[in-house]
C-alpha positions in Angstrom: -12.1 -11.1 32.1 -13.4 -14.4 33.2 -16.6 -14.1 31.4 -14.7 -13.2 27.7 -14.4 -16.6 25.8 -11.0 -17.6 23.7 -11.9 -18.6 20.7 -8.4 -19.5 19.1 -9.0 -23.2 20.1 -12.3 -23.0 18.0 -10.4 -22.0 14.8 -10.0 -25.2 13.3 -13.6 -25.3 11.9 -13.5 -22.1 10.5 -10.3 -22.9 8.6 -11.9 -26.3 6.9 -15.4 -24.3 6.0 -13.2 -21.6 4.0 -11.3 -24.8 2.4 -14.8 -26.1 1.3 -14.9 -23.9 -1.7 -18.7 -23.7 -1.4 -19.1 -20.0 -1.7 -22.5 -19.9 1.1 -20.2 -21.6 3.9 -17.8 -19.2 3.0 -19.0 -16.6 3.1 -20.6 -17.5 6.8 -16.9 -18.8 8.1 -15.6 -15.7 6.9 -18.7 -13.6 8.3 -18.3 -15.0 11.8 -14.3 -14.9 11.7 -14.7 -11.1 11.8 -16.9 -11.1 14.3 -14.8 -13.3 16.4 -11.9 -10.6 15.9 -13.9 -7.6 16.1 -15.6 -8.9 19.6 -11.9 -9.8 21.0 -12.7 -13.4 21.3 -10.1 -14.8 18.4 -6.9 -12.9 19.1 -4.6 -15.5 17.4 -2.1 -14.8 20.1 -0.9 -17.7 21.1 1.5 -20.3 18.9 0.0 -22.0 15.8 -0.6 -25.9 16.3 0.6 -26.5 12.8 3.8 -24.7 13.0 5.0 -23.4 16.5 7.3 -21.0 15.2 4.4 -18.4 14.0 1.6 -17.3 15.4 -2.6 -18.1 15.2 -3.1 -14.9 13.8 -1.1 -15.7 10.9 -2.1 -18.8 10.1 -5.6 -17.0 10.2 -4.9 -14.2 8.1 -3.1 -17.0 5.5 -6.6 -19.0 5.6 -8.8 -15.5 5.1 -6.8 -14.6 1.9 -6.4 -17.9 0.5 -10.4 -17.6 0.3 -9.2 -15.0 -2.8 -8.9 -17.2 -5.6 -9.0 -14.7 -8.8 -11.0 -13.2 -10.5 -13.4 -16.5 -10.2 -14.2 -15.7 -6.5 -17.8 -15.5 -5.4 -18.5 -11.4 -5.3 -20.1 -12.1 -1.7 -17.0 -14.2 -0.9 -14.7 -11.1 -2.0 -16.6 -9.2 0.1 -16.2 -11.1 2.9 -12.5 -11.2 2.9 -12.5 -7.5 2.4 -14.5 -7.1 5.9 -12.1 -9.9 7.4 -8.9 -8.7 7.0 -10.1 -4.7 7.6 -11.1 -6.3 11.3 -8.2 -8.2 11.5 -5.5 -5.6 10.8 -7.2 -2.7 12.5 -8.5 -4.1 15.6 -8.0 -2.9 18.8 -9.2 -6.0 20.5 -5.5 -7.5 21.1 -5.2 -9.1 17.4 -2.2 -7.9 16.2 -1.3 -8.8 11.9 2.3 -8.1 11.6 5.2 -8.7 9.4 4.5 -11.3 6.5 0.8 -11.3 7.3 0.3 -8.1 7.3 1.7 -7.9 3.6 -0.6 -10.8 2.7 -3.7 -9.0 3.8 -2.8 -5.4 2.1 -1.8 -7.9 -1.0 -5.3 -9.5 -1.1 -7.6 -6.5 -0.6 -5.2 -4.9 -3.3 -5.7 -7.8 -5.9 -9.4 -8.1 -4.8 -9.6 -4.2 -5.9 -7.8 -5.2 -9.4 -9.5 -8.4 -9.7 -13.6 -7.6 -8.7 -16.2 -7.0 -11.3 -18.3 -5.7 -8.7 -18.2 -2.1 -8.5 -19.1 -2.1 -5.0 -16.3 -4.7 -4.0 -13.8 -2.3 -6.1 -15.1 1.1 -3.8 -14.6 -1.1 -0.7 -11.6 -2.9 -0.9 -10.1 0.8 -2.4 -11.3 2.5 1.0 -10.5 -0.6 3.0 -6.7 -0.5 1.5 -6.9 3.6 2.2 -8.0 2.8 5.8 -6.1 -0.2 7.0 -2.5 2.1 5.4 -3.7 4.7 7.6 -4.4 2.7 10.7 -0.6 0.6 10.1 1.0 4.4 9.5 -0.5 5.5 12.9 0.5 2.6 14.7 4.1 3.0 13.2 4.4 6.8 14.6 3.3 6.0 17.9 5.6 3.2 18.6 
């Protein structure tokens, strides 16, 4: 596995594009988050710089949903978040959302479902919710 790149050390500017509150940038931190997760390269395994007693991962999930600001959120950003935390919760890549994260991210697809206007973002963050419980209740059974 020489050739796979860690990302976790490459969060930082991720985190301060979704704190921009410019919907475009993101939407394209967000974008590229999940494909960092879904490709294996940000794992958020190892201990979070700003607070050693939790993990990336949760810091990253916390940064992903606090991109969910009501029922004023961009409908591309709502999206986005949807696709994040679906990748993020039910990846086999070696992230693993636990415990208090993993709350936050059912939470935030579930308030994105009540919150959206868009009838697309409703269908998907319903489905996403119905897939990401089904993928945590599989998980449970085998461990």
């Amino acid at each position: 596995t020489g050739n796979i790149i860690e990302a976790d050390q490459y969060f930082l500017p991720f985190e301060l594009s979704c704190l921009s509150k410019s919907p475009r940038i993101v939407t394209t931190a967000l974008d590229c988050l999940q494909k960092l997760i879904a490709y294996g390269h940000l794992v958020g395994s190892s201990s979070d710089p700003q607070n050693p007693q939790k993990l990336l991962i949760d810091r990253i999930v916390d940064v992903i949903c606090g991109c969910f600001i009501g029922v004023a959120t961009d409908e591309a950003v709502q999206l986005q978040i949807i696709k994040a935390l679906l990748t993020a919760v039910t990846s086999n890549t070696g992230c693993e959302v636990h415990e208090a994260s993993l709350l936050q991210a059912v939470r935030t697809v579930y308030n994105i479902y009540l919150a959206s206007r868009n009838a697309v973002n409703q269908t998907t963050a319903k489905a996403t919710l119905t897939q990401m419980l089904s993928v945590i209740f599989l998980r449970m059974e085998h461990h």
